[in-house]
N, C-alpha and C positions, 0 to 999 in steps of 0.2 A: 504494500500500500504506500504511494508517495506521501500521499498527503490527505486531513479528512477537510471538506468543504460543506455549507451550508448554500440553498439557493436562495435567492433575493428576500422571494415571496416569505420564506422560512425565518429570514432573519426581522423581517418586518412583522411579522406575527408574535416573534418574541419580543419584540421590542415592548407591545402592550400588553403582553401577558401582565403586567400589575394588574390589570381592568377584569382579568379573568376571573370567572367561576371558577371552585376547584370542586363543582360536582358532577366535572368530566375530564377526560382527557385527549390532548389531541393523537391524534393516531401519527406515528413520522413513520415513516419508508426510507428504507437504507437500499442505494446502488452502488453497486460497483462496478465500473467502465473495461473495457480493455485495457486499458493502457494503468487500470488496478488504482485508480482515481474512485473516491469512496463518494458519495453525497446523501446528506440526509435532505427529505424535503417532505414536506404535508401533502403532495400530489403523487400518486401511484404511477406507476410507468412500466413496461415492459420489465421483467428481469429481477423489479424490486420486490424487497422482503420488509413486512414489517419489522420494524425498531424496536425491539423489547425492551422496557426499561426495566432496571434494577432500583430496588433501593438504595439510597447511596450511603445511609448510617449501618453497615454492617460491621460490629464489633461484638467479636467473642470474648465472653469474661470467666466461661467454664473452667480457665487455669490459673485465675489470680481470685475469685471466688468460690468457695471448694465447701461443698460438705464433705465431714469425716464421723467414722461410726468407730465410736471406741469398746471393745467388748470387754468386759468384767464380770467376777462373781456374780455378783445383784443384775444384771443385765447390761442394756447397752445404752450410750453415751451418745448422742448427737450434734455433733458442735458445728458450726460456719465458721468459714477461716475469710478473713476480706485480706487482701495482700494488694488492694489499687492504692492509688495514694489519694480518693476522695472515700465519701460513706458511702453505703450501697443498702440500699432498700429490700428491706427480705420478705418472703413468707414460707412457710413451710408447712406442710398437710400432709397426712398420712393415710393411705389408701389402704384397703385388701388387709386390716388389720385384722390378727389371730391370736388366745391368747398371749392379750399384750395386759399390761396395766400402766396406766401415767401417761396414755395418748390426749391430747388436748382435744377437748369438744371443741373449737374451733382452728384454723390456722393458724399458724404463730405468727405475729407481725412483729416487723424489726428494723431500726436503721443503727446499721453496725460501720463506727468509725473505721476511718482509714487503717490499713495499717493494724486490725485487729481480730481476735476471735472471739466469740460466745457461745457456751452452751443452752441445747437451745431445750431440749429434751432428755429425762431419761426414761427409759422403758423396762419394765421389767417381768417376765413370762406369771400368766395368772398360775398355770401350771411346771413348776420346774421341772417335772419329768419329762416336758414335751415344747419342743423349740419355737421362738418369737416368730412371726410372719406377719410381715408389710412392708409395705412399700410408700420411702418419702419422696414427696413432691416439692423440690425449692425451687422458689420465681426469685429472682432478682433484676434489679435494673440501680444504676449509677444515680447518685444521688439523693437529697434530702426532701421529700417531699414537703414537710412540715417549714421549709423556708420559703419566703416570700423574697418575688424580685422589687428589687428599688429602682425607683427613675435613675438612667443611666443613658447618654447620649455620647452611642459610639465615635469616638474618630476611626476616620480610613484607615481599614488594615493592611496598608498597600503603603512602598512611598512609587511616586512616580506617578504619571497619569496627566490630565484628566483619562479616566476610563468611561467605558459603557457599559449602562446597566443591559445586559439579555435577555436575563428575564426576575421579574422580580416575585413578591407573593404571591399566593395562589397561581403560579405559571402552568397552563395545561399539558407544558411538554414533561415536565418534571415533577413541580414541587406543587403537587397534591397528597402527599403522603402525613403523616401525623408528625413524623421527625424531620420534615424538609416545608414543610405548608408556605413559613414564612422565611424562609431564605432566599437569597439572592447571586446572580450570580455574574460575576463583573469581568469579560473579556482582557485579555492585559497579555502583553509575550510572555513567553515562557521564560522563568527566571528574576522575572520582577522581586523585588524584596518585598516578603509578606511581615509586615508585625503585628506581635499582641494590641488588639483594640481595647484591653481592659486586662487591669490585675489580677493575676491570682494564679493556681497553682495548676500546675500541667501533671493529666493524669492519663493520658492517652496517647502514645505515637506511632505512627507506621512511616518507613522510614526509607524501604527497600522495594519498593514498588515498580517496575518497568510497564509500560503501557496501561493496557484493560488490567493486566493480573486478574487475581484471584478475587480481589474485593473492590465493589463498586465504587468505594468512596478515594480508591489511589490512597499513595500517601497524604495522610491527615497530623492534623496536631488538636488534642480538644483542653481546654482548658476551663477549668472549673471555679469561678468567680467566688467573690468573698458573702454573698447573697444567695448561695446555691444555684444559679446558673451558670449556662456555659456554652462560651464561645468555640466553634466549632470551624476548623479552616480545612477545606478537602482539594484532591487532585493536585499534590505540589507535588513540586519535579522529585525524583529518584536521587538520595543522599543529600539533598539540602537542607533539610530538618536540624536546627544547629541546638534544638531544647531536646532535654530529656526529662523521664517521667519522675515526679518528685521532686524538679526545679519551682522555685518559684520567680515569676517572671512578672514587671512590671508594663503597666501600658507604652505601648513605642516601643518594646525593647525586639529586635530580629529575633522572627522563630523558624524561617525557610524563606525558599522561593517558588512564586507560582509554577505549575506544569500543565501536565494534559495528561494524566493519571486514572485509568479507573473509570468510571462510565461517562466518561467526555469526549463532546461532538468536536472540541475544539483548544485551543489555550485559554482557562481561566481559572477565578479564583470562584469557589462557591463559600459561601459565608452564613452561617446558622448560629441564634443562639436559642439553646434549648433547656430545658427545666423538666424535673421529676414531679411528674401531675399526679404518682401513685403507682407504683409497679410501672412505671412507663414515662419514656423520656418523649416530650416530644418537642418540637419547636414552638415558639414564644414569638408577637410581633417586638419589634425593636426599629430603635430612631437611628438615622448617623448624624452625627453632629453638622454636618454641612453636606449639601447636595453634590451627587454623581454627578460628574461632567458627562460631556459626551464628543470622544475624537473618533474615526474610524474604527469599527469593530475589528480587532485583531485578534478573534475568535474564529476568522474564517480561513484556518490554513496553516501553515507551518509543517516545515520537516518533517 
């Protein structure tokens, strides 16, 4: 593939996706040419396939939040381990239970600090001559539900520019999902220096990313505010991630530079700040402190 491009019609549609519904989506068509020239566009043609989109928040936390079952005399031990460096939102529930004793009549709920464990249950056989059966069920998701966000008026997470906005809230091509509703996503080269738009501490990075990869979001940086929100920066280029997880990084301070990472039509920066509404992160609306410009979309092309 040389290079991916948008057509005219496509890019102009984005343009006012702010104006859009998000209780539909637009259908994009992917071609690819002879000469191995890719184009997405909202008109069908010979040849093309529809555009599947991905979500683009996908993050696995199964290996830095962990249940563990500890077995003893008296029975068994049930604890969560959180090894991220924000809290994480628990619940736990117990299925297919068989002589057991000390099962809770309802799910556990929990917000368990960074960086810690709790015990959450213990269980103990009504019958000791004959073995415990069941099955736990843990949900989690990042962050504190029980915090409220404070007024907070981003500066540009970018230096450089003016940029263009592509598409912004509610956009039919993308951001109708619950973790993308209200982001935006601002065309720029690849390589632009991206910074922290707000303080606070980094709990999230992917770092090693080439192209589509495996996860739709590219390498990302998320960064968890002092209000329980958080700022979410996707698709930067492969080894420019200059933060690591457990830093704590100030507003303006470099955390990468843009790319074309992951399920991107083009070079830009996608920009989300999202919140724990309760077992689930989703996106949040938010201000920037001064208006998008708008030069040439440099969204449509590159290497």
């Amino acid at each position: 593939m040389k290079f991916v491009a948008m057509t005219g019609r496509l890019l102009a549609l984005l343009g006012l996706l702010t104006l859009a519904s998000p209780a539909w989506a637009l259908t994009i068509y992917k071609y690819t040419d002879a000469n191995g020239v890719v184009t997405y566009s909202d008109q069908a043609r010979p040849g093309a396939a529809v555009f599947t989109f991905n979500d683009r928040m996908v993050e696995k936390l199964d290996n830095q939040v962990k249940l563990e079952t500890r077995k003893h005399a008296a029975g068994e031990t049930l604890l969560v381990r959180n090894d991220l460096y924000a809290p994480v939102d628990l619940e736990l529930k117990f299925e297919g239970v068989q002589n057991a004793v000390g099962v809770p009549a309802k799910p556990i709920r929990w917000v368990l600090p960074p960086r810690s464990q709790i015990r959450l249950a213990t269980l103990a056989p009504r019958d000791p001559s004959r073995p415990l059966k069941y099955t736990p069920k843990l949900r989690h998701a990042l962050g504190d539900p029980r915090l409220l966000p404070k007024p907070y008026k981003y500066p540009l997470p970018w230096r450089g520019g003016p940029f263009r906005l592509t598409q912004g809230a509610n956009g039919q091509y993308s951001h109708f999902t619950p973790k993308g509703r209200y982001a935006v996503d601002i065309a720029m080269p690849e390589g632009t220096p991206i910074v922290a738009a707000r303080s606070g501490m980094v709990v999230k990075v992917e770092n090693q990313q080439s192209g589509r990869g495996n996860n739709p979001a590219g390498n990302f940086v998320r960064i968890l505010h002092d209000d329980g929100t958080m700022g979410v920066y996707l698709h930067l280029m492969k080894g420019s991630v200059t933060v690591r997880e457990g830093q704590r990084v100030s507003a303006g301070s470099p955390i990468a530079r843009s790319g074309n990472t992951g399920n991107s039509t083009g070079p830009h920066l996608h920009f989300v700040v999202q919140r724990n509404v309760g077992l689930a992160v989703e996106s949040i609306p938010f201000e920037f402190a001064q208006p998008v410009g708008s030069l040439p979309n440099f969204a449509v092309g590159g290497e």
